[in-house]
ChimeraX commands (.cxc) that place a marker at each C-alpha (Angstrom):
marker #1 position 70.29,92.24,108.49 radius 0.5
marker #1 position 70.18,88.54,108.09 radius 0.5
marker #1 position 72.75,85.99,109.54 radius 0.5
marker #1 position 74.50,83.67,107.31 radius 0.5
marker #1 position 75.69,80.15,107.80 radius 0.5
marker #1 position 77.60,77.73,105.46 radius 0.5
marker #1 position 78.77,74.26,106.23 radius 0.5
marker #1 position 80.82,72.56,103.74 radius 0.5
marker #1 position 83.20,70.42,104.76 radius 0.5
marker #1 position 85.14,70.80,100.83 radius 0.5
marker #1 position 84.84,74.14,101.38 radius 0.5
marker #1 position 88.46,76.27,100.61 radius 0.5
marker #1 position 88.30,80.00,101.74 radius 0.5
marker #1 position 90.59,82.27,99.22 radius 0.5
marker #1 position 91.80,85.81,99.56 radius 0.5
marker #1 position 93.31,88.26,97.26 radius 0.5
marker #1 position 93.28,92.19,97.80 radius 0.5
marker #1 position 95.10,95.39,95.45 radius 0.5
marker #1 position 93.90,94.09,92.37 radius 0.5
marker #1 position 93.68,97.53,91.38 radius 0.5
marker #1 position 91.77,96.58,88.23 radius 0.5
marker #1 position 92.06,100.06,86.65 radius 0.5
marker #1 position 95.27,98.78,85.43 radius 0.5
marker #1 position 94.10,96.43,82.53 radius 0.5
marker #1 position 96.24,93.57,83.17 radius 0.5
marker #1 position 95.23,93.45,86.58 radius 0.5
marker #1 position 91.52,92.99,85.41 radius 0.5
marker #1 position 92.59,90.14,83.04 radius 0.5
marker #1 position 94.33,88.22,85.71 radius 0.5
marker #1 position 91.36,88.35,87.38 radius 0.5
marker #1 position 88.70,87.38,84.87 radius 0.5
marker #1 position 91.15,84.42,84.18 radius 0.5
marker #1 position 90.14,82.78,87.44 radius 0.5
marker #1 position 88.38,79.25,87.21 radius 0.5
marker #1 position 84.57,78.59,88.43 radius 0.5
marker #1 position 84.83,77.76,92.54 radius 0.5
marker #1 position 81.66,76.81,92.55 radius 0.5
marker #1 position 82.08,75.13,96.52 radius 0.5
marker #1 position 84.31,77.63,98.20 radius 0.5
marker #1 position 84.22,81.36,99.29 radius 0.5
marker #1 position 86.89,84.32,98.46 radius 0.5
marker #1 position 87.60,87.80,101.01 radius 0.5
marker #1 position 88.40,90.70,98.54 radius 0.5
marker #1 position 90.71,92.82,101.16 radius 0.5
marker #1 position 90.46,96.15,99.71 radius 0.5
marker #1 position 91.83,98.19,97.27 radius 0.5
marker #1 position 89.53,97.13,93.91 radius 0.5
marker #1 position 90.02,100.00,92.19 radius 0.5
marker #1 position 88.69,103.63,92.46 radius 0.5
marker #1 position 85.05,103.76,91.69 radius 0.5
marker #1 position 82.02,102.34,92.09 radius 0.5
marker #1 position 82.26,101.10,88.67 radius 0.5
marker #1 position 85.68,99.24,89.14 radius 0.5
marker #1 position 83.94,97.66,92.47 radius 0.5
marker #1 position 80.97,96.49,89.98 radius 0.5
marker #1 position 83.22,94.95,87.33 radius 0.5
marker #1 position 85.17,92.90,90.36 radius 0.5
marker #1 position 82.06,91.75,92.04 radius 0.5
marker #1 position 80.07,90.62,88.86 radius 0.5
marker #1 position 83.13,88.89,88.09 radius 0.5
marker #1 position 83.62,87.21,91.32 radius 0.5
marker #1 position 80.32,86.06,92.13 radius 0.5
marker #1 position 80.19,84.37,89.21 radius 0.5
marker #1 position 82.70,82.35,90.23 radius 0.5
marker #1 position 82.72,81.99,93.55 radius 0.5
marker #1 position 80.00,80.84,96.58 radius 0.5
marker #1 position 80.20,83.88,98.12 radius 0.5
marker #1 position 82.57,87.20,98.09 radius 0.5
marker #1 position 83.19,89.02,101.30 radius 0.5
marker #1 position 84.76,92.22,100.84 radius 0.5
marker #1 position 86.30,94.81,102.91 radius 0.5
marker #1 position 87.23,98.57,102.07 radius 0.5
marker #1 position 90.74,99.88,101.02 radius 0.5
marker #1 position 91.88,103.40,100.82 radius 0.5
marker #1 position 91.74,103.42,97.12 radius 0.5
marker #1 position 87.75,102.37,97.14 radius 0.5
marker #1 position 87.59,105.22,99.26 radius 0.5
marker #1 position 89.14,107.84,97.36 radius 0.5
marker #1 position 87.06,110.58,95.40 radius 0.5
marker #1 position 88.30,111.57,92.47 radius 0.5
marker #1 position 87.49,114.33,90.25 radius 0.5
marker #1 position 84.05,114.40,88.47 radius 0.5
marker #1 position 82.97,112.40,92.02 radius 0.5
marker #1 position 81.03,114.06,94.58 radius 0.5
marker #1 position 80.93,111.42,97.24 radius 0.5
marker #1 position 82.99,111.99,99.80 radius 0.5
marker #1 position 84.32,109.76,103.29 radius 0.5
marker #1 position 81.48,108.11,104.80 radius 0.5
marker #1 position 78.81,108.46,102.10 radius 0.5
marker #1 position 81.39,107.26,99.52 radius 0.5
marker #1 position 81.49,103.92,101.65 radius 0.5
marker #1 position 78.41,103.71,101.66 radius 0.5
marker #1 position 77.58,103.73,98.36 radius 0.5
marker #1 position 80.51,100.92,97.98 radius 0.5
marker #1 position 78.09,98.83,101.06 radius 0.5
marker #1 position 74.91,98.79,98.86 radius 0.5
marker #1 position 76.83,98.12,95.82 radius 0.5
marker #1 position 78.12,94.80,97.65 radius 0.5
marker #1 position 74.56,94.07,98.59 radius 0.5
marker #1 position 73.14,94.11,95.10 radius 0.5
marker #1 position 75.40,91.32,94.60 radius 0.5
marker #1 position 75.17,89.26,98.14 radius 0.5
marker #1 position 78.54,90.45,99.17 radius 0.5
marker #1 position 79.18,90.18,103.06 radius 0.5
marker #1 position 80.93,93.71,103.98 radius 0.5
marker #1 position 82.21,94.62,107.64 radius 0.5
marker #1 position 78.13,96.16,108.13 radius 0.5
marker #1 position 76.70,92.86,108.09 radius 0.5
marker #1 position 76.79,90.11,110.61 radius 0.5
marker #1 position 80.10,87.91,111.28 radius 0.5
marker #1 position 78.38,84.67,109.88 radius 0.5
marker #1 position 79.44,81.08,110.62 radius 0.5
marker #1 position 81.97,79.54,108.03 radius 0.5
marker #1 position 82.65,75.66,108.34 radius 0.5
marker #1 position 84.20,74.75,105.37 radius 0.5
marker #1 position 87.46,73.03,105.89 radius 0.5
marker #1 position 89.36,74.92,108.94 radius 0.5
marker #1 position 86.46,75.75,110.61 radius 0.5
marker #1 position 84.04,76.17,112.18 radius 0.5
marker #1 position 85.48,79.64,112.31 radius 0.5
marker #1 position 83.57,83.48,112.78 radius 0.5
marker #1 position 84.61,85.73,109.85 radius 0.5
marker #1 position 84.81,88.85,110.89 radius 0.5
marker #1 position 85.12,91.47,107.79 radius 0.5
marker #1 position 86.40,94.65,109.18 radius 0.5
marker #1 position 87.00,98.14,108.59 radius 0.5
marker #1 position 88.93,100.47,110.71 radius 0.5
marker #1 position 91.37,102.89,108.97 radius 0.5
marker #1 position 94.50,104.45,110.19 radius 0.5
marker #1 position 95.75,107.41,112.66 radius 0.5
marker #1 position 99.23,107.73,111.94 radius 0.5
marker #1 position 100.49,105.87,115.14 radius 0.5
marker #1 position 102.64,103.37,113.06 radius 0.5
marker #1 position 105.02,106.45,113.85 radius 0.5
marker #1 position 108.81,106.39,115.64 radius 0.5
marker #1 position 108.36,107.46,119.38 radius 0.5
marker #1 position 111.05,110.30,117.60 radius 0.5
marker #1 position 108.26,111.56,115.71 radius 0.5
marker #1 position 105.65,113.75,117.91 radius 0.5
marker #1 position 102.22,113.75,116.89 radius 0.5
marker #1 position 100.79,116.27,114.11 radius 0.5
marker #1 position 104.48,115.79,112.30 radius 0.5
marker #1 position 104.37,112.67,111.10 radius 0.5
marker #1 position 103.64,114.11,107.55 radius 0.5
marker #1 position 106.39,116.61,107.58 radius 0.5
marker #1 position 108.38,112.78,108.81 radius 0.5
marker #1 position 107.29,110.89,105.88 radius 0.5
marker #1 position 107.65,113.75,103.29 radius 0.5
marker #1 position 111.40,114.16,104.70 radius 0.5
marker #1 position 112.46,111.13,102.38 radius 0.5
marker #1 position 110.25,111.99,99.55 radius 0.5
marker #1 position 107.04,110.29,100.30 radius 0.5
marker #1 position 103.71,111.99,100.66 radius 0.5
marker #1 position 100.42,109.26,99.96 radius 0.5
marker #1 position 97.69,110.27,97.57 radius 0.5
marker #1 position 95.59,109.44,100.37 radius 0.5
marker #1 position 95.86,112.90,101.06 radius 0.5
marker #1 position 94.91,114.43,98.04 radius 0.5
marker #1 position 91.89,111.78,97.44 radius 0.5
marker #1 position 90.86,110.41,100.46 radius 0.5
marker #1 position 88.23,112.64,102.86 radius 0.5
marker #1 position 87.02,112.10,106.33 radius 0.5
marker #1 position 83.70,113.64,105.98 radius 0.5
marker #1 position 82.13,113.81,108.42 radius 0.5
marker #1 position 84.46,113.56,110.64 radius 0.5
marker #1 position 87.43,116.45,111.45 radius 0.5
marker #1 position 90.43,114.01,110.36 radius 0.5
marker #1 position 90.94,110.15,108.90 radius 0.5
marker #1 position 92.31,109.94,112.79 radius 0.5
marker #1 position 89.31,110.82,113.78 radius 0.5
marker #1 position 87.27,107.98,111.45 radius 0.5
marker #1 position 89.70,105.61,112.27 radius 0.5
marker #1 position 88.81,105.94,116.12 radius 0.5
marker #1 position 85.02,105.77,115.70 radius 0.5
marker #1 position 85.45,102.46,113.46 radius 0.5
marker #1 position 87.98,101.10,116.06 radius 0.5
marker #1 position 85.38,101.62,118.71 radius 0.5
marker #1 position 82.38,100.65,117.06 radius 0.5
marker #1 position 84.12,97.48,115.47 radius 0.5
marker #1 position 85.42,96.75,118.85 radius 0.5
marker #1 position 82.07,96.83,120.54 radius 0.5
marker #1 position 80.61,94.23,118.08 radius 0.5
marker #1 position 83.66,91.75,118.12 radius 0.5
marker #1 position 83.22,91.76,122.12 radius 0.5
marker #1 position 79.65,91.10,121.50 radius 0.5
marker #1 position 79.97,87.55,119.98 radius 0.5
marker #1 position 80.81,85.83,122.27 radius 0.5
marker #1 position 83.96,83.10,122.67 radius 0.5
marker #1 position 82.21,79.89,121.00 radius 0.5
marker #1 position 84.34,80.14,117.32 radius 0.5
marker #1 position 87.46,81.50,116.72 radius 0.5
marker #1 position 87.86,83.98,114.04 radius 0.5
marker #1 position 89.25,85.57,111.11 radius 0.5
marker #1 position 89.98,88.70,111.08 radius 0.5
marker #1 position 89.79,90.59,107.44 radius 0.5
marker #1 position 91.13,93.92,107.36 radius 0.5
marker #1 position 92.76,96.04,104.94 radius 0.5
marker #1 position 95.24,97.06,106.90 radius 0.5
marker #1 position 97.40,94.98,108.78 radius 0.5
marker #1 position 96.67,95.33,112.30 radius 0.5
marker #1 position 100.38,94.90,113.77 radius 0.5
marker #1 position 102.95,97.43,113.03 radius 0.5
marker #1 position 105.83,94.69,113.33 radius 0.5
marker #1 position 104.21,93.39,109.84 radius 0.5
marker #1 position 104.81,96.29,107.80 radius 0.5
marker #1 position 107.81,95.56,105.76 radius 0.5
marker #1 position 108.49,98.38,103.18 radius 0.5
marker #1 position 112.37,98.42,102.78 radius 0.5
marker #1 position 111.92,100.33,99.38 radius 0.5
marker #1 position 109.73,103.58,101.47 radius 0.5
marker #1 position 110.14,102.86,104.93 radius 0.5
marker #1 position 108.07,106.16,105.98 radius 0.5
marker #1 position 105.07,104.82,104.24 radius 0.5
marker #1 position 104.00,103.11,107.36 radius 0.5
marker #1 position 102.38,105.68,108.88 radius 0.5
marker #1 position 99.06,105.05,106.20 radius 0.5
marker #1 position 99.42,101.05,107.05 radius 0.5
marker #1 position 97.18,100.84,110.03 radius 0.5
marker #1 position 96.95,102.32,113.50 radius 0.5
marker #1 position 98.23,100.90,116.98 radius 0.5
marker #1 position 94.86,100.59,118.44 radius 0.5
marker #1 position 94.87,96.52,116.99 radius 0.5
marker #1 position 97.88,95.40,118.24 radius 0.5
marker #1 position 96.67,92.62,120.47 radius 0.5
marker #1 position 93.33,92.20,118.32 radius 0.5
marker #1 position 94.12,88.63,117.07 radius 0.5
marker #1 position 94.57,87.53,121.00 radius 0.5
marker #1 position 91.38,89.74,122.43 radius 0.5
marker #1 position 89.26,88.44,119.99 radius 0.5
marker #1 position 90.37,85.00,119.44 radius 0.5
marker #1 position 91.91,84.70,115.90 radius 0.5
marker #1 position 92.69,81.87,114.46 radius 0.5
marker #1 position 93.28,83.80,111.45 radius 0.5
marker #1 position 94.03,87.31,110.39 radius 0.5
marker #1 position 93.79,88.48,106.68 radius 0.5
marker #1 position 95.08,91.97,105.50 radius 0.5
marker #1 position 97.01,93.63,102.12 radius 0.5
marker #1 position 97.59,97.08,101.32 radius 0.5
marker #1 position 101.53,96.75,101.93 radius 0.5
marker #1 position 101.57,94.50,97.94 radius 0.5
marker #1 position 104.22,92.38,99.88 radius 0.5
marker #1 position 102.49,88.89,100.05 radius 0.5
marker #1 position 103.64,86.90,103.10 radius 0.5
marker #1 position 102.60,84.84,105.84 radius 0.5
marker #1 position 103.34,85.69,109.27 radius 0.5
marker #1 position 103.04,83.66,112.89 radius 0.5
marker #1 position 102.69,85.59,115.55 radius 0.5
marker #1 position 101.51,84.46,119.21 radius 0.5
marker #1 position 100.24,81.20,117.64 radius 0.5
marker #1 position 98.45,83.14,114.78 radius 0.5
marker #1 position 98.37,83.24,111.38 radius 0.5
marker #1 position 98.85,86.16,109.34 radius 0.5
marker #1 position 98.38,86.44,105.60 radius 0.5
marker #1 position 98.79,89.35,103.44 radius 0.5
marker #1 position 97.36,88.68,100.43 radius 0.5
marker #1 position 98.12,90.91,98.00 radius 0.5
marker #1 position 98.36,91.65,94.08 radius 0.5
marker #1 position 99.49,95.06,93.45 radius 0.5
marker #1 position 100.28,96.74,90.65 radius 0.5
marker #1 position 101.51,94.65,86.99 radius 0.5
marker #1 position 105.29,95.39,87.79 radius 0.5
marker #1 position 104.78,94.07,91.03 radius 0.5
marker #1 position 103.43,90.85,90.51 radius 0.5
marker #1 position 104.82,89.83,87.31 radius 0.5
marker #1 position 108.73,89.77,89.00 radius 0.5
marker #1 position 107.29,87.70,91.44 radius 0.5
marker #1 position 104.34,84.91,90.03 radius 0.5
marker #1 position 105.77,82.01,88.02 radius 0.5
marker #1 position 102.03,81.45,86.81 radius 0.5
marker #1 position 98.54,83.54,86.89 radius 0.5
marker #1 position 97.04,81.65,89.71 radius 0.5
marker #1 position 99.41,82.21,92.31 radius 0.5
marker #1 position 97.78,85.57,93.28 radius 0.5
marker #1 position 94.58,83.66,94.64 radius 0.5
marker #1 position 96.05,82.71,98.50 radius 0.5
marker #1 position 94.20,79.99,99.77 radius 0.5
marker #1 position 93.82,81.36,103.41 radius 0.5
marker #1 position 91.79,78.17,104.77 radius 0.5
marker #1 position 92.72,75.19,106.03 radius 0.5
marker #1 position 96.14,76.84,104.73 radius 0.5
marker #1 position 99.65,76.38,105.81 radius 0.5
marker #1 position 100.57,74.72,109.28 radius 0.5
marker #1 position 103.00,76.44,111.50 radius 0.5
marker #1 position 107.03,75.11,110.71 radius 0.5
marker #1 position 109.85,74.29,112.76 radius 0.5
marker #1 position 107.55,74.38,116.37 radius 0.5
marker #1 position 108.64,78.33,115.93 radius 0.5
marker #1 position 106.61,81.04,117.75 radius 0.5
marker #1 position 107.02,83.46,115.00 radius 0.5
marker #1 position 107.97,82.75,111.46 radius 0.5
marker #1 position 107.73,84.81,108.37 radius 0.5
marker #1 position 107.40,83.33,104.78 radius 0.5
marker #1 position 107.14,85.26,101.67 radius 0.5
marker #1 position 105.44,83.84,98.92 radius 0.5
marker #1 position 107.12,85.40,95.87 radius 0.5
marker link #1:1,2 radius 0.2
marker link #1:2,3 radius 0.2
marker link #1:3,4 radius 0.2
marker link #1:4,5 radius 0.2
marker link #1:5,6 radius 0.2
marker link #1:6,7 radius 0.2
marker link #1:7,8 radius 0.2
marker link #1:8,9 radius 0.2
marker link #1:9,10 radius 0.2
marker link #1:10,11 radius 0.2
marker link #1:11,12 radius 0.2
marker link #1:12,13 radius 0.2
marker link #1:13,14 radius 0.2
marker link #1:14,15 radius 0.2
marker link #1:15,16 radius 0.2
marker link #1:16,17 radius 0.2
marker link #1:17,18 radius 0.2
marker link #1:18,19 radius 0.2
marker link #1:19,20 radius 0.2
marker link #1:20,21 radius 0.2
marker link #1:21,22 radius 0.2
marker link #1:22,23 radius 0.2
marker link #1:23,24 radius 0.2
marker link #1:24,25 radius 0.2
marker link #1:25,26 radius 0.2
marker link #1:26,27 radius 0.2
marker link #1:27,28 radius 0.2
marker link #1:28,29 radius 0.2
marker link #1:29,30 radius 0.2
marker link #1:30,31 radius 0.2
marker link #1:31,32 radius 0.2
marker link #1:32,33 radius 0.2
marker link #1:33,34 radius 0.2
marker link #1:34,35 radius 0.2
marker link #1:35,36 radius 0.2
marker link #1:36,37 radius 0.2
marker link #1:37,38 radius 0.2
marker link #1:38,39 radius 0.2
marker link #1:39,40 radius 0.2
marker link #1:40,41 radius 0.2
marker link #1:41,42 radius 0.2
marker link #1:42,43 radius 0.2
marker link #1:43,44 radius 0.2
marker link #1:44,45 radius 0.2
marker link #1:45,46 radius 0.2
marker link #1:46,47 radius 0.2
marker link #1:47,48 radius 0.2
marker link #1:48,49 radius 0.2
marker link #1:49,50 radius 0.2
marker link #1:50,51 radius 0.2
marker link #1:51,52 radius 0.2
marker link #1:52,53 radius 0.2
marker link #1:53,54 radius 0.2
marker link #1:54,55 radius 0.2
marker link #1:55,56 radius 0.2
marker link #1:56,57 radius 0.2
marker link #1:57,58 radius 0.2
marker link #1:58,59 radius 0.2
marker link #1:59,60 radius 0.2
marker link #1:60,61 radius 0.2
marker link #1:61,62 radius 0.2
marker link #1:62,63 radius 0.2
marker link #1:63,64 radius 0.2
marker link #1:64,65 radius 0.2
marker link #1:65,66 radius 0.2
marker link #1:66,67 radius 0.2
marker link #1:67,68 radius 0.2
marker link #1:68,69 radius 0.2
marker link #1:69,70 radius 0.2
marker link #1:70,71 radius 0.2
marker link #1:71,72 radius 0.2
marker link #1:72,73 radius 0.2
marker link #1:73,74 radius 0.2
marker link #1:74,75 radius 0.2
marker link #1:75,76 radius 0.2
marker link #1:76,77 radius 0.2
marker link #1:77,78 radius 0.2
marker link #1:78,79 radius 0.2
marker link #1:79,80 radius 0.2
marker link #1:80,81 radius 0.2
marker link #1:81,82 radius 0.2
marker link #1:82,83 radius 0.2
marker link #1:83,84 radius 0.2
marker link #1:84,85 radius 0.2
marker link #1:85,86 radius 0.2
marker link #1:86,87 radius 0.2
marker link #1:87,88 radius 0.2
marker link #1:88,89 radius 0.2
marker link #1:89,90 radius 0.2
marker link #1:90,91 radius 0.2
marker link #1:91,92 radius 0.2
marker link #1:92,93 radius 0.2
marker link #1:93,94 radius 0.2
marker link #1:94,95 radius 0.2
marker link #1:95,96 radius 0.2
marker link #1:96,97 radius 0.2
marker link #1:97,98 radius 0.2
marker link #1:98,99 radius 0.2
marker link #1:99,100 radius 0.2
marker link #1:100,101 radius 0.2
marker link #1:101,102 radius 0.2
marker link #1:102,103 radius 0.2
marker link #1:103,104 radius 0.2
marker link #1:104,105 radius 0.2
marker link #1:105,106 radius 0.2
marker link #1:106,107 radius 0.2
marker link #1:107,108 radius 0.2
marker link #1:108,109 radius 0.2
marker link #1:109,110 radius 0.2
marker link #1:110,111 radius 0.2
marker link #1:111,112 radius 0.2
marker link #1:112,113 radius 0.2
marker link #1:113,114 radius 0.2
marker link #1:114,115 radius 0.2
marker link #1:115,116 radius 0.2
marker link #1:116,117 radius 0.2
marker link #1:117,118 radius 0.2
marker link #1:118,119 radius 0.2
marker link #1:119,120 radius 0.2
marker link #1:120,121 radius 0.2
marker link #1:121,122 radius 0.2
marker link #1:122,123 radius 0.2
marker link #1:123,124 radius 0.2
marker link #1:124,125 radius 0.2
marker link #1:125,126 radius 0.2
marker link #1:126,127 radius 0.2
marker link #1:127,128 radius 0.2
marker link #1:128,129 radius 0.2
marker link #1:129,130 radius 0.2
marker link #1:130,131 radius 0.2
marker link #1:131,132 radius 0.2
marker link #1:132,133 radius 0.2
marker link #1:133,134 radius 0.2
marker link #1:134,135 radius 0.2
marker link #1:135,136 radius 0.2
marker link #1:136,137 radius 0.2
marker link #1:137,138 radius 0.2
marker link #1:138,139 radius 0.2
marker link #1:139,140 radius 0.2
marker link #1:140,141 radius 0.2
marker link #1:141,142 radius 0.2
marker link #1:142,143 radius 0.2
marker link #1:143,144 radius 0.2
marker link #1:144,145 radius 0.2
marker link #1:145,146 radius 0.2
marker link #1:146,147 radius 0.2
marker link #1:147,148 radius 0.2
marker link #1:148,149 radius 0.2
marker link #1:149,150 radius 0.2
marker link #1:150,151 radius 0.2
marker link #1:151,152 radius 0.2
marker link #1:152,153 radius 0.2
marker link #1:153,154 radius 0.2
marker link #1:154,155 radius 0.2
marker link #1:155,156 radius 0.2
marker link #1:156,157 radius 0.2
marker link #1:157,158 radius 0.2
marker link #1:158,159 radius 0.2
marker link #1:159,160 radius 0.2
marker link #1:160,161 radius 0.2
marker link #1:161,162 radius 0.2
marker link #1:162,163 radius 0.2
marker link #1:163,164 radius 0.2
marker link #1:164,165 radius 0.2
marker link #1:165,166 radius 0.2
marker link #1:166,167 radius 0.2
marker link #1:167,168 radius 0.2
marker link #1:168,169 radius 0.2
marker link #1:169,170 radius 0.2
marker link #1:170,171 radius 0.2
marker link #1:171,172 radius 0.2
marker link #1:172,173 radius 0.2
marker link #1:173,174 radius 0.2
marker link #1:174,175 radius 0.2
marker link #1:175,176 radius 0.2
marker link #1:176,177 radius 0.2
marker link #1:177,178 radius 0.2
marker link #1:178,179 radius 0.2
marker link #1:179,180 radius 0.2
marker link #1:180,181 radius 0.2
marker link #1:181,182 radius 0.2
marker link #1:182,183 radius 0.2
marker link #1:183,184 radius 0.2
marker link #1:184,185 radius 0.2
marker link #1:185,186 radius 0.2
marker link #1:186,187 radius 0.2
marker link #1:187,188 radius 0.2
marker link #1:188,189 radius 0.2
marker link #1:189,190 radius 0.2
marker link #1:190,191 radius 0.2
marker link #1:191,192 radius 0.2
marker link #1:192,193 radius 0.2
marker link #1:193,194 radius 0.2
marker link #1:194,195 radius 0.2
marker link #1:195,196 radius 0.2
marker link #1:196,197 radius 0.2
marker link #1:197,198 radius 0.2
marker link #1:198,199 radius 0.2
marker link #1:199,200 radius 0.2
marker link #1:200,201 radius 0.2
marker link #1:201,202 radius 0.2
marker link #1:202,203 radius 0.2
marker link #1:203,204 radius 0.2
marker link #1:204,205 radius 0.2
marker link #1:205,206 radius 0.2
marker link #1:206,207 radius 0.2
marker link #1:207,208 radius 0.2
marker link #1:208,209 radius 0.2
marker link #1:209,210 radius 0.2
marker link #1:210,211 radius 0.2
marker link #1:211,212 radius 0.2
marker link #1:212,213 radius 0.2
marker link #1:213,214 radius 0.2
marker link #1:214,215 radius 0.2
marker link #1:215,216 radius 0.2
marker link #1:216,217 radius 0.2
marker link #1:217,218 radius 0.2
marker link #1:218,219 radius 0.2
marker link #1:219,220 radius 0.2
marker link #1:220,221 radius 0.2
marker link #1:221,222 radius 0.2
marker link #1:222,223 radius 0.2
marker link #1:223,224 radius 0.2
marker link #1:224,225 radius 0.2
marker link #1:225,226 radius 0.2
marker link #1:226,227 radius 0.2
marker link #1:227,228 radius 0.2
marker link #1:228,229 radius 0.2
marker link #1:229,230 radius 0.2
marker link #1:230,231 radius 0.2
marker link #1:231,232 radius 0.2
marker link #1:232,233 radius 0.2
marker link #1:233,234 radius 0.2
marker link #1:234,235 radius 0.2
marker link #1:235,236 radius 0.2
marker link #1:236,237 radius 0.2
marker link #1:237,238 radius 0.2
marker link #1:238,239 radius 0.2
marker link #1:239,240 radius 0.2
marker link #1:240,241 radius 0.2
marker link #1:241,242 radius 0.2
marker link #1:242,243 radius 0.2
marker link #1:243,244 radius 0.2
marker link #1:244,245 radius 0.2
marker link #1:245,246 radius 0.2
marker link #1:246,247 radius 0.2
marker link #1:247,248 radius 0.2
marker link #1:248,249 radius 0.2
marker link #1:249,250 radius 0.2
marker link #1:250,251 radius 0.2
marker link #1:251,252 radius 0.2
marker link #1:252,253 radius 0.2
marker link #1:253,254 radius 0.2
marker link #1:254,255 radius 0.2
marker link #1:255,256 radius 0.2
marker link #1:256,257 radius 0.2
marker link #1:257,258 radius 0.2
marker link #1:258,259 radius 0.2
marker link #1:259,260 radius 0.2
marker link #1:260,261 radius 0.2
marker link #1:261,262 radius 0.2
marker link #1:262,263 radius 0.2
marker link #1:263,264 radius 0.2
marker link #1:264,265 radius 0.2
marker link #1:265,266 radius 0.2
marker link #1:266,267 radius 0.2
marker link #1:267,268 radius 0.2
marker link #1:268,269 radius 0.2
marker link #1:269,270 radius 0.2
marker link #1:270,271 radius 0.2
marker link #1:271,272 radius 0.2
marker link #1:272,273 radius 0.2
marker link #1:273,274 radius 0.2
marker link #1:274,275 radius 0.2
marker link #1:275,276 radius 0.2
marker link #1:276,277 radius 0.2
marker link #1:277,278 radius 0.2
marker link #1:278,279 radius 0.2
marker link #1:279,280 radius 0.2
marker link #1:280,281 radius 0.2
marker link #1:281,282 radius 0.2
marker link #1:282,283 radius 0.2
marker link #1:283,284 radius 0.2
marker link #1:284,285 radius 0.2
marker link #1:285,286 radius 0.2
marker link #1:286,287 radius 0.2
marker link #1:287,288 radius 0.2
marker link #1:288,289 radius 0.2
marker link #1:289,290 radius 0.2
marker link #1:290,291 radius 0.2
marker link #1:291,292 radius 0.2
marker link #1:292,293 radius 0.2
marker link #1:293,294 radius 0.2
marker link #1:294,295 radius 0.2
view
């Protein structure tokens, strides 16, 4: 694996993740973006379903864009019927599909990035979740029986395999631990930017609609990542609530599109889905912890 290094000091960094480009109108939205011929753009998960739908997304967005780093959601994950790919071997088939195109994916190296806000270390990750964003009322192994209580039970668990592991608890531990070894490994010379789909705090998952969905939205183990590891930055979707978060100091952006119904109540004009993550907003008000949703 090679190491990449960019200086630019023009350079934006934009983020977007669910574009779930099955749905046609999310795929328009998408092929409506303008050349950024200078500047770079994190895909956080959640393309579509197939390899093809990851295909479509990255021809697109290499086109228009310096470079695409990408990171896996649940939905790229998924194997659905007439697939044979399952867990780990469906990932990666998604990580060679990135490298036909020169897309960074959490198995390369954490290359350099000083465009403007850096010189930062992005860091594209993939981790998972273990059902731990769970009440301390809920015991372990019941957190299902919890969730489906109020009505909600995530596909995840029709489409989404561990193989070859025993459980997605299981994955999501042997990710954490591996990704964990190489963040230590870097060193403390740049800060970073995190990119996961998940977020990696539990007090950011804000679902008022299905509460009980939190328990696919990430797993425990990353609560104090953005301190251990020096983030300047942390970028994440899944939740297809867009916001921006401060917490200890650190910026938080979820950066999602979601599904048509979703966006259209909330975008006044196309291009508001792409979030420019970098330089970004400055912390308001001298506050330790603000929240801003960008609807």
């Amino acid at each position: 694996m090679r190491a990449f290094l960019c200086y630019c000091s023009a350079m934006k960094l934009y983020a977007v993740s669910d574009v779930h480009v099955g749905h046609a109108a999310n795929l328009a939205v998408l092929e409506s973006i303008s050349p950024h011929p200078d500047d770079w753009l994190i895909i956080a998960g959640d393309v579509g379903e197939s390899l093809l739908h990851l295909n479509r997304v990255l021809e697109c967005m290499t086109e228009r864009f310096a470079r695409v780093v990408w990171v896996p959601g649940n939905h790229e994950l998924w194997t659905m019927p007439m697939e044979s790919a399952r867990g780990e071997e469906k990932y990666r088939l998604l990580v060679e599909c990135c490298r036909r195109f020169g897309v960074l994916t959490p198995e390369d190296p954490y290359c350099l990035w000083e465009g403007e806000g850096g010189p930062v270390r992005l860091c594209p990750l993939f981790l998972g979740y273990d059902y731990s964003f769970r009440p301390a009322s809920v015991a372990p192994g019941h957190e299902l029986e919890w969730a489906a209580d109020s009505g909600i039970l995530c596909a995840d668990e029709r489409f989404l395999h561990p193989d070859p592991y025993a459980s997605k608890a299981e994955w999501c531990r042997v990710r954490c631990e591996l990704t964990e070894q190489r963040l230590e490994a870097i060193g403390d010379d740049y800060p970073t930017v995190l990119i996961n789909h998940y977020p990696l705090r539990r007090d950011l998952v804000h679902l008022f609609l299905i509460p009980r969905f939190i328990i696919w939205c990430g797993t425990t183990r990353t609560e104090d990542w953005h301190k251990r590891f020096r983030a300047k930055l942390v970028v994440s979707g899944h939740l297809h609530v867009p916001a921006t978060d401060w917490v200890d100091g650190v910026r938080f952006e979820e950066v999602s599109l979601g599904y048509p119904r979703q966006w259209r109540r909330r975008l006044k004009r196309p291009t508001q889905h792409l979030r420019e993550v970098l330089p970004g907003p400055r912390p308001r008000f001298g506050r330790e912890r603000t929240r801003y949703h960008w609807r």
